[in-house]
C-alpha positions in Angstrom: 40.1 -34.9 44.5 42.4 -37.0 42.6 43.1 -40.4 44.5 47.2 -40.0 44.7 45.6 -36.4 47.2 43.4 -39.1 48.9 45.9 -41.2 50.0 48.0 -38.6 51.0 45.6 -37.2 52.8 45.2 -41.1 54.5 48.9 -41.1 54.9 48.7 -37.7 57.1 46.4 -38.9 59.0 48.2 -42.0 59.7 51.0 -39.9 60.7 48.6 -37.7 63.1 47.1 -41.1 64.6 50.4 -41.9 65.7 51.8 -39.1 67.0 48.3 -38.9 69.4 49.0 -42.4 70.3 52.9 -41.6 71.1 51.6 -38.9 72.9 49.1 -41.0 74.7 51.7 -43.5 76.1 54.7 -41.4 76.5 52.6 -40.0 79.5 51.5 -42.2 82.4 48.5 -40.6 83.6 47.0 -39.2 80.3 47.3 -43.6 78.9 45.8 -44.3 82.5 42.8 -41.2 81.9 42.4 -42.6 78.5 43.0 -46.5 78.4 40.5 -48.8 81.2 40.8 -52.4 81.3 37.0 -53.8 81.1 36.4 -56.1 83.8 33.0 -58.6 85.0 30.6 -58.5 82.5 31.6 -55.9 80.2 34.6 -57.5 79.2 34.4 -59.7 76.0 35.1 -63.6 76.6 37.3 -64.0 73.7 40.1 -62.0 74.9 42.6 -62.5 77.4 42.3 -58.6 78.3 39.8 -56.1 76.8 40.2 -52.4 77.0 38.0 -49.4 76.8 39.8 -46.9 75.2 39.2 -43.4 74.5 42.4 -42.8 72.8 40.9 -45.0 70.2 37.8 -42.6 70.1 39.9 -39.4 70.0 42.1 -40.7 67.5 39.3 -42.1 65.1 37.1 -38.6 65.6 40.6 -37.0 64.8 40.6 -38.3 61.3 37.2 -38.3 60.6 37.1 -34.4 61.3 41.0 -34.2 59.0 39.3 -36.5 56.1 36.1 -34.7 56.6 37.8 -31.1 55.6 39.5 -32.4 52.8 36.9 -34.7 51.2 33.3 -34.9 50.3 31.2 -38.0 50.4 30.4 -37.3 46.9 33.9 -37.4 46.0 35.1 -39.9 48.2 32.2 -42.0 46.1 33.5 -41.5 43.4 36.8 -42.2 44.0 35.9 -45.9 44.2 33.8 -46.2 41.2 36.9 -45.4 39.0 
């Protein structure tokens, strides 16, 4: 795979990323099924607000399972030792 395919490939699933995310807000209770605000303990002391987010999951699953079909580790490799 050439690396102009790669990033085409990154660019697609750039696009797919954001359409689940559109998706994911444009309706109230999938966002609310899919997005928790952490609370107590569990919530990190830097932020403001911290969120546990499955969205994030399903998106990052999403185009690890899109890259995954299209690349090999051996050629993803290789693509960086150009």
């Amino acid at each position: 795979m050439k690396l102009v395919e790669f990033v085409s490939a990154l660019v697609h699933c750039s696009e797919k990323a954001a359409n689940i995310a559109r998706v994911i807000r444009s309706e109230q209770a999938l966002f609310e099924l899919l997005v928790e605000e952490k609370t107590g303990d569990s919530k990190n002391k830097r932020f403001v607000q911290d969120f546990k987010t499955l969205a994030d999951v399903l998106v990052q699953e999403t185009i690890k399972h899109d890259m995954g079909k299209r690349v090999s580790i051996l050629e993803y490799i290789g693509l960086f030792m150009l």
